[in-house]
PDB file of N, CA, C and O in Angstrom:
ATOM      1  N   UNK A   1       0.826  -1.197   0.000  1.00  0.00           N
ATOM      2  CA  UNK A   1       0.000   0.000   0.000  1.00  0.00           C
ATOM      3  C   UNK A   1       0.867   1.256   0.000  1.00  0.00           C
ATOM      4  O   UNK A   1       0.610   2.178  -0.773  1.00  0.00           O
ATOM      5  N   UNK A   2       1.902   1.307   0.865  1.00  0.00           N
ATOM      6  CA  UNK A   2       2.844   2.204   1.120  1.00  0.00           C
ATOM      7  C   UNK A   2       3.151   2.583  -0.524  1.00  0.00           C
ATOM      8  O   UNK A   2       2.646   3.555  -1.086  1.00  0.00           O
ATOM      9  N   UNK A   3       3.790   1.917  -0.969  1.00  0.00           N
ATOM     10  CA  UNK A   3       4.777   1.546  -2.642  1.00  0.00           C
ATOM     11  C   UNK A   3       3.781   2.442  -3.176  1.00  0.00           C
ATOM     12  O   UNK A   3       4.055   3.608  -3.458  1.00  0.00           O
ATOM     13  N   UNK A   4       2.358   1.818  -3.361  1.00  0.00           N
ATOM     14  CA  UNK A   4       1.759   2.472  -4.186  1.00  0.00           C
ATOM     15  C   UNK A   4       1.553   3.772  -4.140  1.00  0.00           C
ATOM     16  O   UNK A   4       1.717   4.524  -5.101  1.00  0.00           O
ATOM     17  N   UNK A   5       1.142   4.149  -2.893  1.00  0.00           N
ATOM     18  CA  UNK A   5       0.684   6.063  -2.483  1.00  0.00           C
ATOM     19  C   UNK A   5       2.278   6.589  -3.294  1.00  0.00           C
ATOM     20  O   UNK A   5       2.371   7.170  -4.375  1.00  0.00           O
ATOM     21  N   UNK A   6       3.414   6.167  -2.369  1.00  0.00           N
ATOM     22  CA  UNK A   6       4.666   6.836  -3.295  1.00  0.00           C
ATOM     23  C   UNK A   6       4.538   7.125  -4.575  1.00  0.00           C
ATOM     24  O   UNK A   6       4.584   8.303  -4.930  1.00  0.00           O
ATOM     25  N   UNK A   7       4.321   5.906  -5.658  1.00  0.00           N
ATOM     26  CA  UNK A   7       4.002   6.007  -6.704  1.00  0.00           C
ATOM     27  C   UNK A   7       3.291   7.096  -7.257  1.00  0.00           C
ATOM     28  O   UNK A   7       3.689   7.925  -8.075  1.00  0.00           O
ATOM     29  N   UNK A   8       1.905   6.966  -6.569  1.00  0.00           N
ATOM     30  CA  UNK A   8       1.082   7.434  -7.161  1.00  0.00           C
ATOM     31  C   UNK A   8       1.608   8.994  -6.779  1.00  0.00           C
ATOM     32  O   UNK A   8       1.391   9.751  -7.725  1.00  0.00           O
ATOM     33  N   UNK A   9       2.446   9.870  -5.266  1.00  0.00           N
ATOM     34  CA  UNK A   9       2.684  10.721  -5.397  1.00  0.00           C
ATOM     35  C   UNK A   9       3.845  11.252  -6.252  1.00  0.00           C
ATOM     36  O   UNK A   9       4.019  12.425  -6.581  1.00  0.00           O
ATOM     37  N   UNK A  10       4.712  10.047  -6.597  1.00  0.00           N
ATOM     38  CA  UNK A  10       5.926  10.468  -7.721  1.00  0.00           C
ATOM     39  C   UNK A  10       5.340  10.926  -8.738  1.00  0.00           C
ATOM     40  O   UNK A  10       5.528  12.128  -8.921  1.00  0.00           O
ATOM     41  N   UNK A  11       4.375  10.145  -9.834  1.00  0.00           N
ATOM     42  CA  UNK A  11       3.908   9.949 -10.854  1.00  0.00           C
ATOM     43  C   UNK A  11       2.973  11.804 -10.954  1.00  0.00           C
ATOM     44  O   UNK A  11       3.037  12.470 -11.988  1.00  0.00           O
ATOM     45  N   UNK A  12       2.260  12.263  -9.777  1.00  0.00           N
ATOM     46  CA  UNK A  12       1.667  13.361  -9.584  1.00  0.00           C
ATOM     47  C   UNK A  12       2.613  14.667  -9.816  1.00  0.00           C
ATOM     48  O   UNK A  12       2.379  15.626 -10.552  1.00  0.00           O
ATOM     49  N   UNK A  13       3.800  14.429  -8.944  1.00  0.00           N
ATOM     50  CA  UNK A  13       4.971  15.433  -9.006  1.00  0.00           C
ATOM     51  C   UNK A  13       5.245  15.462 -10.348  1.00  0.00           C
ATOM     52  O   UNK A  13       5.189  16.585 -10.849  1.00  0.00           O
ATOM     53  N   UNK A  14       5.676  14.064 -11.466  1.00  0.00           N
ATOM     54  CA  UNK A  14       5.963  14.664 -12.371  1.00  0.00           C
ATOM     55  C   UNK A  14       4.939  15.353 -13.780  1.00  0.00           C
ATOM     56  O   UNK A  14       5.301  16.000 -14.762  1.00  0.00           O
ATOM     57  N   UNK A  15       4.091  15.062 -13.516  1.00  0.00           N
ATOM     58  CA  UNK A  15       3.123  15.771 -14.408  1.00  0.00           C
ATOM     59  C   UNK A  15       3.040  17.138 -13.840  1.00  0.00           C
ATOM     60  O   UNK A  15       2.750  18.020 -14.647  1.00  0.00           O
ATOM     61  N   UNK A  16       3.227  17.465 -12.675  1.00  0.00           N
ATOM     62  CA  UNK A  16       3.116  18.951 -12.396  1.00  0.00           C
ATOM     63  C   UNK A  16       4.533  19.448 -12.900  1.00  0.00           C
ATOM     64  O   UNK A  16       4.454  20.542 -13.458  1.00  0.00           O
ATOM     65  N   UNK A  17       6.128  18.783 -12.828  1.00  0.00           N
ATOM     66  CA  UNK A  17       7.141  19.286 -13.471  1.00  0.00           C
ATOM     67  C   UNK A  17       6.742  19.404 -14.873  1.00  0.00           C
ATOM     68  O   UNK A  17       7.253  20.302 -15.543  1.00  0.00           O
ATOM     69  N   UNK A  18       5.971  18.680 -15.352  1.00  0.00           N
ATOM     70  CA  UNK A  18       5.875  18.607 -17.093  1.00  0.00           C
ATOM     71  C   UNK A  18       4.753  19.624 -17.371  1.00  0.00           C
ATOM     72  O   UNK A  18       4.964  20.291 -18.385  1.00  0.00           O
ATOM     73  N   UNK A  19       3.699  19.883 -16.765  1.00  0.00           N
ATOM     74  CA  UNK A  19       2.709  20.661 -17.578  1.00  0.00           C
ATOM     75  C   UNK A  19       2.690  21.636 -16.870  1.00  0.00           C
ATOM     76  O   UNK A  19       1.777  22.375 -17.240  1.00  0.00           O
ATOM     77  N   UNK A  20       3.422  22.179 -15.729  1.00  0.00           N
ATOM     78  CA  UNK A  20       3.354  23.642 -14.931  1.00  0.00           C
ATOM     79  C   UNK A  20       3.900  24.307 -15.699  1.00  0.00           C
ATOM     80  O   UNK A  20       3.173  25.057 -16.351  1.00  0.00           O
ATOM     81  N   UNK A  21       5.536  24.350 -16.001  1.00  0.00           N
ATOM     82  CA  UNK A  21       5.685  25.483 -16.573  1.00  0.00           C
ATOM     83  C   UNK A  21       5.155  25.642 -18.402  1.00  0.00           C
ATOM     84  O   UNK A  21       4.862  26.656 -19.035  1.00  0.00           O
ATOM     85  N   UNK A  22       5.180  24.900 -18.621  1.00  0.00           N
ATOM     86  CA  UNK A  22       4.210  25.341 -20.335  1.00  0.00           C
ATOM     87  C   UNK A  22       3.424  26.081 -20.300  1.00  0.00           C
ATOM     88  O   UNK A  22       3.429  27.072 -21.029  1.00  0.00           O
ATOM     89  N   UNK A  23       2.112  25.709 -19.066  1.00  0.00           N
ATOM     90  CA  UNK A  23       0.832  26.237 -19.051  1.00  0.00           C
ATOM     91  C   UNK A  23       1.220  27.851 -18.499  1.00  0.00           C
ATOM     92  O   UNK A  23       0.704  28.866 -18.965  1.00  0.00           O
ATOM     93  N   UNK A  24       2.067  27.826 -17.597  1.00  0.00           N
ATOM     94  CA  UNK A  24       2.660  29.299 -17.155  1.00  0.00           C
ATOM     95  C   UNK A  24       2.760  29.961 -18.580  1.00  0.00           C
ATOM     96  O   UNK A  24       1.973  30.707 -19.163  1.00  0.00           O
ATOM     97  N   UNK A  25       3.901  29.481 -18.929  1.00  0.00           N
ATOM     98  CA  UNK A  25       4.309  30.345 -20.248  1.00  0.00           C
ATOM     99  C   UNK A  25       3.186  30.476 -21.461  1.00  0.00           C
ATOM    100  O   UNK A  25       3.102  31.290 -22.381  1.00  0.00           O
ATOM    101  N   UNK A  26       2.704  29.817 -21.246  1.00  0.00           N
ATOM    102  CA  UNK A  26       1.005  29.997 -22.491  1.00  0.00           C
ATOM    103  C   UNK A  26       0.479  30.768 -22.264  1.00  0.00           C
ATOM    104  O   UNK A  26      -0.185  31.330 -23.135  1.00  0.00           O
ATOM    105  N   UNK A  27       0.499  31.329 -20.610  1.00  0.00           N
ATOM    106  CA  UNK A  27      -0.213  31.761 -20.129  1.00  0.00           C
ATOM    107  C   UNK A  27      -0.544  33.712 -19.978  1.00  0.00           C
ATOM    108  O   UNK A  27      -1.456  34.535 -19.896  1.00  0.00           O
ATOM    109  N   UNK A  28       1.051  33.573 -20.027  1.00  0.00           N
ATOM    110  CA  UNK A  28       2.165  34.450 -20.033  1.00  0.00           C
ATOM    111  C   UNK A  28       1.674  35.337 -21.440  1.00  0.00           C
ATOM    112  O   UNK A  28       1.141  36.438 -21.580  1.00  0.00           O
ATOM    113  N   UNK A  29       2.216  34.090 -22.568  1.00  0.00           N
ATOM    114  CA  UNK A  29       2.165  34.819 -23.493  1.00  0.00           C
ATOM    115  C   UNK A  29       0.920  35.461 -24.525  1.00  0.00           C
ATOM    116  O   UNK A  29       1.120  36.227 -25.467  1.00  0.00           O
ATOM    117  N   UNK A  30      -0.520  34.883 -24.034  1.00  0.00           N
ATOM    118  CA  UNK A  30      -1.595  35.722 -24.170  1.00  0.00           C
ATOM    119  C   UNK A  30      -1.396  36.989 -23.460  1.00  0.00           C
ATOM    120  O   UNK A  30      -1.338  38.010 -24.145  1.00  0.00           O
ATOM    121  N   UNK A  31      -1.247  37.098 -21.796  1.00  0.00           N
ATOM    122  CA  UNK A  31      -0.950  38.399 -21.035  1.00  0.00           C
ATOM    123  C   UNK A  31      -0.636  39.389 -21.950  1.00  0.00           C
ATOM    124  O   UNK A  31      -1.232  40.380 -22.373  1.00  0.00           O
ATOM    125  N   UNK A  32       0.819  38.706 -22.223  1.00  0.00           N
ATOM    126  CA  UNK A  32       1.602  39.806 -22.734  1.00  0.00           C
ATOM    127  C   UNK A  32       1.211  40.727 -24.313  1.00  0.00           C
ATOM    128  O   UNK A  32       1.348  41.832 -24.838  1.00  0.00           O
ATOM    129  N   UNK A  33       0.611  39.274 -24.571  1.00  0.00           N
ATOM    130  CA  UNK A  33       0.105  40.129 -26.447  1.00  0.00           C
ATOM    131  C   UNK A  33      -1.074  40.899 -26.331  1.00  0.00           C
ATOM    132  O   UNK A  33      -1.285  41.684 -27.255  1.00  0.00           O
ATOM    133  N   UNK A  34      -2.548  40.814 -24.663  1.00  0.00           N
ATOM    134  CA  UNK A  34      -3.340  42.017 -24.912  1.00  0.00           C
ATOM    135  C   UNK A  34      -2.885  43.273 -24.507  1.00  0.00           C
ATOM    136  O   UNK A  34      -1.941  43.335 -23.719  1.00  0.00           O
ATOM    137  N   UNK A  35      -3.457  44.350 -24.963  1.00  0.00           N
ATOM    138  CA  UNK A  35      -3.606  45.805 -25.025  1.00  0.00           C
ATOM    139  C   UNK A  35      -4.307  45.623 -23.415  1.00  0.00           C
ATOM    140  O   UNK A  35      -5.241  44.850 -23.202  1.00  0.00           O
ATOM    141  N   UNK A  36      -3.687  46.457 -22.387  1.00  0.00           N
ATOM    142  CA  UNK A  36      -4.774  46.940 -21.134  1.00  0.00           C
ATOM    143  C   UNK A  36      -6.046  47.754 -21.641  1.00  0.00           C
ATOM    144  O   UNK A  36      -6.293  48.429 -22.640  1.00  0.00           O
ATOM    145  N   UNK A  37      -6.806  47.346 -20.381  1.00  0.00           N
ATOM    146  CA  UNK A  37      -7.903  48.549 -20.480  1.00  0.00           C
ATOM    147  C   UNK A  37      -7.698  49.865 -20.576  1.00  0.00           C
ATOM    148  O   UNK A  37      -8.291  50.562 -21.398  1.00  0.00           O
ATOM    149  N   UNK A  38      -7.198  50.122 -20.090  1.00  0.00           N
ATOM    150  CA  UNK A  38      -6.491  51.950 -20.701  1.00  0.00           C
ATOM    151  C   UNK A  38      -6.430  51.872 -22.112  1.00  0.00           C
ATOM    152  O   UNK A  38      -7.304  52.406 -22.795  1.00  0.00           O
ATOM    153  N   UNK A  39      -5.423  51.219 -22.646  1.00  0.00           N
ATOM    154  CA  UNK A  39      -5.330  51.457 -23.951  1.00  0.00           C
ATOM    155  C   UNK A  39      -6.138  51.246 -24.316  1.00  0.00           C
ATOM    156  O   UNK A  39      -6.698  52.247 -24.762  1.00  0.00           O
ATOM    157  N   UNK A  40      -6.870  50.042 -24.477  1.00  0.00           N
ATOM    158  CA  UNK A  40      -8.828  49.838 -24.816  1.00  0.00           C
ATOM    159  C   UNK A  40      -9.191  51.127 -24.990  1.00  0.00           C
ATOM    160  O   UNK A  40      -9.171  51.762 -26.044  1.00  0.00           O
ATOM    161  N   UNK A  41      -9.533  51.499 -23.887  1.00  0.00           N
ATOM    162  CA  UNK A  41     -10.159  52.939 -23.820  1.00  0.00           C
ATOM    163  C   UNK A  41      -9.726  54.053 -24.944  1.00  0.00           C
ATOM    164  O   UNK A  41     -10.415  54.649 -25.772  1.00  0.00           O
ATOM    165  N   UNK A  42      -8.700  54.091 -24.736  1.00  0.00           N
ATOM    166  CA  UNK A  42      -7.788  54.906 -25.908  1.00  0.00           C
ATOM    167  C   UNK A  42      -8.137  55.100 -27.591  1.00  0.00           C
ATOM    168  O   UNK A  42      -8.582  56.063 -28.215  1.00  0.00           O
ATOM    169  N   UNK A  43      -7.706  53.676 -28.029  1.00  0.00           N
ATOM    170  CA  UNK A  43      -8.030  53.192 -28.780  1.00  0.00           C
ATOM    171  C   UNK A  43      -9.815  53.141 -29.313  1.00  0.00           C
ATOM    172  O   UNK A  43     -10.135  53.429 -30.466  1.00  0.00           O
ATOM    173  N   UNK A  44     -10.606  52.819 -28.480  1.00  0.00           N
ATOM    174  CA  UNK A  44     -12.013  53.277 -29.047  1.00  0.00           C
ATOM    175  C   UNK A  44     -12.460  54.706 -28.992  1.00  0.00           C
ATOM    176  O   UNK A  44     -13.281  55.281 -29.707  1.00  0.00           O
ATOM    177  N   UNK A  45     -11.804  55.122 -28.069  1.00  0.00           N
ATOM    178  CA  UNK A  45     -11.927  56.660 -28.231  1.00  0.00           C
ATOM    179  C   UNK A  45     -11.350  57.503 -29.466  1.00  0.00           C
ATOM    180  O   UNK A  45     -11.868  58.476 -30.015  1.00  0.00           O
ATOM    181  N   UNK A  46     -10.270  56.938 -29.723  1.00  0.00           N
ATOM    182  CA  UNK A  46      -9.896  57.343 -31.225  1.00  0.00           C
ATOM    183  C   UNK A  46     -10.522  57.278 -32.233  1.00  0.00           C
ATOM    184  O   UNK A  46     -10.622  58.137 -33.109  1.00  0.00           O
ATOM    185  N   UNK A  47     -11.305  55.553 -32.149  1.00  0.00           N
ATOM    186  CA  UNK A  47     -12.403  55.484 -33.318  1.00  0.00           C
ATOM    187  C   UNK A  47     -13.223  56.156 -33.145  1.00  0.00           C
ATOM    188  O   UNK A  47     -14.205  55.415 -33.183  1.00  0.00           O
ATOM    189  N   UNK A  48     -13.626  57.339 -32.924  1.00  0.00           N
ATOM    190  CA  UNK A  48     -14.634  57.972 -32.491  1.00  0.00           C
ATOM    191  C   UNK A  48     -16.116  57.611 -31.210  1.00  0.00           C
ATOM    192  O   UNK A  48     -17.103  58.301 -30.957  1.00  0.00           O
ATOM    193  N   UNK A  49     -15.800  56.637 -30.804  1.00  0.00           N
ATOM    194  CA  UNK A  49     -16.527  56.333 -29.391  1.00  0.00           C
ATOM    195  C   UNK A  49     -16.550  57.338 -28.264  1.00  0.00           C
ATOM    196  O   UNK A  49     -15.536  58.036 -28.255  1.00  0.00           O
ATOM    197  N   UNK A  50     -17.313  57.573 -27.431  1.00  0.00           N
ATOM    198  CA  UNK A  50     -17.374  58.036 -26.315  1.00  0.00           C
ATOM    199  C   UNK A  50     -18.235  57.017 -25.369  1.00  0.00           C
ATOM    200  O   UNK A  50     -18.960  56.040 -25.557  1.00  0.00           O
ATOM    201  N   UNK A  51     -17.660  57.939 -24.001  1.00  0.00           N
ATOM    202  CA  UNK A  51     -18.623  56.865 -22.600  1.00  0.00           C
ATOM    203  C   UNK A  51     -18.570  55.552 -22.854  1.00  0.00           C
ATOM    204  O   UNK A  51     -19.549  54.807 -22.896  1.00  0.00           O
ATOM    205  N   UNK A  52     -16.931  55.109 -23.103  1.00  0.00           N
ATOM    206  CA  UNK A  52     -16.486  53.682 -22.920  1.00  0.00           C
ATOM    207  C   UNK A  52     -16.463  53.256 -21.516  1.00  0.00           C
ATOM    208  O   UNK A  52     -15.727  53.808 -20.698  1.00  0.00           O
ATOM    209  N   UNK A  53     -17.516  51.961 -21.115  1.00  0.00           N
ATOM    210  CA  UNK A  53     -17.138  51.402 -19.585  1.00  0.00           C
ATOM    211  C   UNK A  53     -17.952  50.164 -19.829  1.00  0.00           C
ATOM    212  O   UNK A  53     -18.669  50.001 -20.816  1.00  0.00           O
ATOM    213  N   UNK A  54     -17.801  49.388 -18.948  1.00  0.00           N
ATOM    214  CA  UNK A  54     -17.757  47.617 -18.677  1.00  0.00           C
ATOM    215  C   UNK A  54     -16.834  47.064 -19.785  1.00  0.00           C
ATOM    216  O   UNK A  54     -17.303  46.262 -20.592  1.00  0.00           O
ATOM    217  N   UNK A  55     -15.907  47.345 -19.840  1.00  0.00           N
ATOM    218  CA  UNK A  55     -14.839  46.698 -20.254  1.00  0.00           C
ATOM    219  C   UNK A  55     -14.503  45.246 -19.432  1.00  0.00           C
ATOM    220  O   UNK A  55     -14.094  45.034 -18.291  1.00  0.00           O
ATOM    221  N   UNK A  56     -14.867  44.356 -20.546  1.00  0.00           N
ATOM    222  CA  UNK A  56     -14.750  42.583 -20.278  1.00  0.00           C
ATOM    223  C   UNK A  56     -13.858  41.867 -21.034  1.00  0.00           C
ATOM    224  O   UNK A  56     -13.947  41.908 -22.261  1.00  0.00           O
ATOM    225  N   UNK A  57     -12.827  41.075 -20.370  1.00  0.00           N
ATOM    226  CA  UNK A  57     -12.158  40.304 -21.383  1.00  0.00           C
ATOM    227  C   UNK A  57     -12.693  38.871 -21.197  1.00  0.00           C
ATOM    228  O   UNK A  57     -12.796  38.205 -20.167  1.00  0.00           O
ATOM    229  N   UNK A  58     -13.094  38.495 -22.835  1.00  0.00           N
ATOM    230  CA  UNK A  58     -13.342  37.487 -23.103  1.00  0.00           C
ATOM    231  C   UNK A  58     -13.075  36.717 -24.369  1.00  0.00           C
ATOM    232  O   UNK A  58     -13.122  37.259 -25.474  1.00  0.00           O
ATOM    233  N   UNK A  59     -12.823  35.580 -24.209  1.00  0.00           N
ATOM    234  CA  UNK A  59     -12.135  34.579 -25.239  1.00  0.00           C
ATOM    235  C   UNK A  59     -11.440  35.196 -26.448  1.00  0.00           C
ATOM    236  O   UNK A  59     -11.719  35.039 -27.637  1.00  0.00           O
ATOM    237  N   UNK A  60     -10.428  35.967 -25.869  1.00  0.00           N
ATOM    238  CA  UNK A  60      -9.602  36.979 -26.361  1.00  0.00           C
ATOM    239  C   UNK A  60      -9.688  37.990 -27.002  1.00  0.00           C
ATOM    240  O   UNK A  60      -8.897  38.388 -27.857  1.00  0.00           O
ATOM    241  N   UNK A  61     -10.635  38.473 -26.646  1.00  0.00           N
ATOM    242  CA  UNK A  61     -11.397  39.947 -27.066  1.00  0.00           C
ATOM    243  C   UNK A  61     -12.096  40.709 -25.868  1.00  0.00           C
ATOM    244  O   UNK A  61     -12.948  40.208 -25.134  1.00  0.00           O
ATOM    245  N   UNK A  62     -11.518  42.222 -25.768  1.00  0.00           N
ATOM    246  CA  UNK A  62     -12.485  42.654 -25.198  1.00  0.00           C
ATOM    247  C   UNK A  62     -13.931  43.376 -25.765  1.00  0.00           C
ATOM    248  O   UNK A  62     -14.128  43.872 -26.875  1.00  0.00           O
ATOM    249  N   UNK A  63     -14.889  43.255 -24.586  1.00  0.00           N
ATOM    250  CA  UNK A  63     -16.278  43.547 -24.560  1.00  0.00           C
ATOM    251  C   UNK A  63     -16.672  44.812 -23.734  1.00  0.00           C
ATOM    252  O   UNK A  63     -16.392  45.025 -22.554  1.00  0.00           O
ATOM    253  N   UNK A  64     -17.324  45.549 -24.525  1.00  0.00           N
ATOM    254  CA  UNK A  64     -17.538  47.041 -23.506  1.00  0.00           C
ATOM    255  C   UNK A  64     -18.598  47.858 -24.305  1.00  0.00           C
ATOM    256  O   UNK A  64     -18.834  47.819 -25.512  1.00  0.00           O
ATOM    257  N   UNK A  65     -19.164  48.591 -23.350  1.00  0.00           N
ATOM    258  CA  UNK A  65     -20.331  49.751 -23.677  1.00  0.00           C
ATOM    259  C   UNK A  65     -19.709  50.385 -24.680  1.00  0.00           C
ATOM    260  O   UNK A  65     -18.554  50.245 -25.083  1.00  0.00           O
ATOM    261  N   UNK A  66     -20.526  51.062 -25.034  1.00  0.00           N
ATOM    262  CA  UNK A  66     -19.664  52.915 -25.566  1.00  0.00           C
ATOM    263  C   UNK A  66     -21.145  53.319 -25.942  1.00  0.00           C
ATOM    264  O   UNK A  66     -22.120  52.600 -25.726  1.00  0.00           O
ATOM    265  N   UNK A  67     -21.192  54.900 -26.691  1.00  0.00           N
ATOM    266  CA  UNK A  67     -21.726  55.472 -27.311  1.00  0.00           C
ATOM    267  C   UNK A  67     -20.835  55.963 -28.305  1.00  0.00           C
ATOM    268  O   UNK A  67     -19.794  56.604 -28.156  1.00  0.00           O
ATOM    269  N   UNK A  68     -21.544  55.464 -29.613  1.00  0.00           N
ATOM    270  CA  UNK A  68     -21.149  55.889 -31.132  1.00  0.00           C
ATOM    271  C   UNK A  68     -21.370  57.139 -31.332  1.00  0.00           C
ATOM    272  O   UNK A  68     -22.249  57.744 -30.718  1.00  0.00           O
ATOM    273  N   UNK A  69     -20.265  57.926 -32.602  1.00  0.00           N
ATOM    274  CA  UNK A  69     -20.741  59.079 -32.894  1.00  0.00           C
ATOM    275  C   UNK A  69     -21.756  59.570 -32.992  1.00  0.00           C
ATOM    276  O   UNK A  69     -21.895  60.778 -32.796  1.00  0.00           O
ATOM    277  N   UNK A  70     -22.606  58.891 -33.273  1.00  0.00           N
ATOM    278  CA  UNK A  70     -23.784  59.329 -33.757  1.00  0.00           C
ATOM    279  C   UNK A  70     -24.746  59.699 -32.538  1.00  0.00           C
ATOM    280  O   UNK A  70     -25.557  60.616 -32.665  1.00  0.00           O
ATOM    281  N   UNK A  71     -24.652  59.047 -31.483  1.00  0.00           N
ATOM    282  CA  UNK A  71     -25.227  58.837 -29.873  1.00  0.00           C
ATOM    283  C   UNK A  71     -25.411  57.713 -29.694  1.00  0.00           C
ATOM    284  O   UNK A  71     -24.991  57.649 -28.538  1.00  0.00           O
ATOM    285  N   UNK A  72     -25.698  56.800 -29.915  1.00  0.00           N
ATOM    286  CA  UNK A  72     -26.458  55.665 -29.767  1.00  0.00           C
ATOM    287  C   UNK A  72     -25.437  54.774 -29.232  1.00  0.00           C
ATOM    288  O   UNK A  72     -24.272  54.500 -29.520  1.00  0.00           O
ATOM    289  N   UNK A  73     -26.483  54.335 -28.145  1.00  0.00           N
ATOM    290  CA  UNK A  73     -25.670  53.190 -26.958  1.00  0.00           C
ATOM    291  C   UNK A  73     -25.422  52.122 -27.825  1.00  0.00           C
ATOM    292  O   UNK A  73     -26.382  51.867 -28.551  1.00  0.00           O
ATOM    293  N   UNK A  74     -24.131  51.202 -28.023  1.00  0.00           N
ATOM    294  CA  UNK A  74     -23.553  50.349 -28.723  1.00  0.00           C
ATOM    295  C   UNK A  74     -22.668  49.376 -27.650  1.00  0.00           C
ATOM    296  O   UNK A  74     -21.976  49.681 -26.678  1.00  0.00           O
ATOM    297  N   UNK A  75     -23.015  48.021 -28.286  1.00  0.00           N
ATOM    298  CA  UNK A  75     -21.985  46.732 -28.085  1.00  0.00           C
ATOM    299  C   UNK A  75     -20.990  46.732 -28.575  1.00  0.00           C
ATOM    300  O   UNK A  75     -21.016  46.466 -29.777  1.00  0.00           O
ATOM    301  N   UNK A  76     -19.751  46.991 -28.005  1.00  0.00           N
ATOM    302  CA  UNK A  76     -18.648  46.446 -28.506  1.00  0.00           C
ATOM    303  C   UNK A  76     -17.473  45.204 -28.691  1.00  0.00           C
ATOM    304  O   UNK A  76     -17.103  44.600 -27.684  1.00  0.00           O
ATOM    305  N   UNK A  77     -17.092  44.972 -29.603  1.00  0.00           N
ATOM    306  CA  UNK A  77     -16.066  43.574 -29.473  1.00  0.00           C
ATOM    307  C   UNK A  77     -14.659  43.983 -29.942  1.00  0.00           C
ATOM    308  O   UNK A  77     -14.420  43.944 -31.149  1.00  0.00           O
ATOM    309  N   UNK A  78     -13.512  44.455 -28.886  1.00  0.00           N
ATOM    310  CA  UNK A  78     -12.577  45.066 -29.549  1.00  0.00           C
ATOM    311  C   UNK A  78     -11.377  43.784 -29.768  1.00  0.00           C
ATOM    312  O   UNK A  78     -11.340  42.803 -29.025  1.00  0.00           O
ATOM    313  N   UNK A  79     -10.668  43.945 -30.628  1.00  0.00           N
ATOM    314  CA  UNK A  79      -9.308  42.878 -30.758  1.00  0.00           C
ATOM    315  C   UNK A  79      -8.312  43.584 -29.747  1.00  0.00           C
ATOM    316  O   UNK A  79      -8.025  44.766 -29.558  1.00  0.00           O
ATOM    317  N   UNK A  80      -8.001  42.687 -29.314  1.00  0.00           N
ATOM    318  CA  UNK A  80      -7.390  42.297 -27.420  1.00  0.00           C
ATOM    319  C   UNK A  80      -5.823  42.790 -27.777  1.00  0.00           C
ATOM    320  O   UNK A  80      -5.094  42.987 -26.805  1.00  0.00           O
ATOM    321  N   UNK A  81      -5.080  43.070 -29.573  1.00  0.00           N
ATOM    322  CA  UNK A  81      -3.928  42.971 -29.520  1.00  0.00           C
ATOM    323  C   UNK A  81      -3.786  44.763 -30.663  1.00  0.00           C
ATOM    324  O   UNK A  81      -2.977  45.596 -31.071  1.00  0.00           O
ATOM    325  N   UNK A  82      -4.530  44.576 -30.664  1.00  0.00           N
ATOM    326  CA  UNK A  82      -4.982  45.520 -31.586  1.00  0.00           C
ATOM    327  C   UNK A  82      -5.485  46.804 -31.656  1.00  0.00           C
ATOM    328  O   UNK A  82      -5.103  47.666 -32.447  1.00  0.00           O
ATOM    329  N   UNK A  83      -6.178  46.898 -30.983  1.00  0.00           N
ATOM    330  CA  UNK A  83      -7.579  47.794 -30.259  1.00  0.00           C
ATOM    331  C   UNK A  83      -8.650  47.926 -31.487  1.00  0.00           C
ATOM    332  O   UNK A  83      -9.666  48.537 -31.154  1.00  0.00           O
ATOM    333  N   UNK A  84      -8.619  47.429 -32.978  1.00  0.00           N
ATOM    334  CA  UNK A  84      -9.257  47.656 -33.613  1.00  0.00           C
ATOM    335  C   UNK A  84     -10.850  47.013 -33.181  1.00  0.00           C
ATOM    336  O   UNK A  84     -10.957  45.890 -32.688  1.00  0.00           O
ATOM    337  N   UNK A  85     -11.957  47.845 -33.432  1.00  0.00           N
ATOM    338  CA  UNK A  85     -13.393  47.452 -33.633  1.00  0.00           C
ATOM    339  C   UNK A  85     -13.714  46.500 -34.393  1.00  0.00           C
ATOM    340  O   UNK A  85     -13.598  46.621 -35.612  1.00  0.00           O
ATOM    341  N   UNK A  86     -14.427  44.767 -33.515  1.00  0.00           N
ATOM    342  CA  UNK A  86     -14.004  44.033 -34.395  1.00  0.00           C
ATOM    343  C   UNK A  86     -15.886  44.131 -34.788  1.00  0.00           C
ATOM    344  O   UNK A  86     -16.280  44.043 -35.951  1.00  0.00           O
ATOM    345  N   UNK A  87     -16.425  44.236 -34.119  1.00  0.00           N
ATOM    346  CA  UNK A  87     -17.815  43.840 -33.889  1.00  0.00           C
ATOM    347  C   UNK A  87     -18.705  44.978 -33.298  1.00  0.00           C
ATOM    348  O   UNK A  87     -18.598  45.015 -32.073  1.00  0.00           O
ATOM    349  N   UNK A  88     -19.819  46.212 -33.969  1.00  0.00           N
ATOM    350  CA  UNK A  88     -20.694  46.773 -33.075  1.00  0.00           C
ATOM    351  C   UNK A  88     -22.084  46.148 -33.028  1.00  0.00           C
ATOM    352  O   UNK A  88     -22.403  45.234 -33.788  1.00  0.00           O
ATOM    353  N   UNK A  89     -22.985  46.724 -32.020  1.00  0.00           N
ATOM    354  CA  UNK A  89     -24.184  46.311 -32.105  1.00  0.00           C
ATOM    355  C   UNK A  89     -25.165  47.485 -30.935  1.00  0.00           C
ATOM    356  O   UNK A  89     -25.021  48.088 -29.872  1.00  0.00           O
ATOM    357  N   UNK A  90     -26.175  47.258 -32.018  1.00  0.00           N
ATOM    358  CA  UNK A  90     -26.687  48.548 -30.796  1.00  0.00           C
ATOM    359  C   UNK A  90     -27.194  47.914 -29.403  1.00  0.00           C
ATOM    360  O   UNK A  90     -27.984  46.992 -29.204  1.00  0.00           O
ATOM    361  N   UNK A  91     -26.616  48.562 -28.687  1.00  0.00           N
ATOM    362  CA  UNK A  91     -27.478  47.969 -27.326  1.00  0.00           C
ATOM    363  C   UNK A  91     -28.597  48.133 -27.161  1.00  0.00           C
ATOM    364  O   UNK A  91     -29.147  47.677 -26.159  1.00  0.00           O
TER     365      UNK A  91
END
């Protein structure tokens, strides 16, 4: 019984040496390729947006309010590396 728990805790240790640091560094390197919310902000404000807020990151895009030039309350889907407008919709 002993043998086995060892085992079974060796066998545990090394899958955490093998898939910890990859998943770190995968992890890492999405971080590093989005734009912050500031710049978000920035960036749709340039496209002519105003009253950008609920800024959401999701499945590598952010999601946020605004009002379009025009006035009208709008959905946004911005690219996370980019800041370009990938997607509007009126709210």
């Amino acid at each position: 019984m002993k043998a086995t728990i060892k085992k079974m805790a060796c066998a545990a240790g090394l899958l955490a040496m093998v898939s910890g640091p990859s998943l770190a560094a995968d992890a890492s390197d999405v971080t590093d390729a989005k734009m912050s919310p500031a710049e978000i902000v920035r960036a749709v404000e340039a496209a002519g947006y105003k009253n950008v807020r609920d800024l959401e990151f999701d499945d590598g895009r952010w999601e946020l309010e605004a009002t379009s030039a025009a006035g009208t309350p709008v959905d946004l889907e911005v690219d996370a590396k980019t800041g370009k407008v990938l997607h509007e919709e009126a709210d």
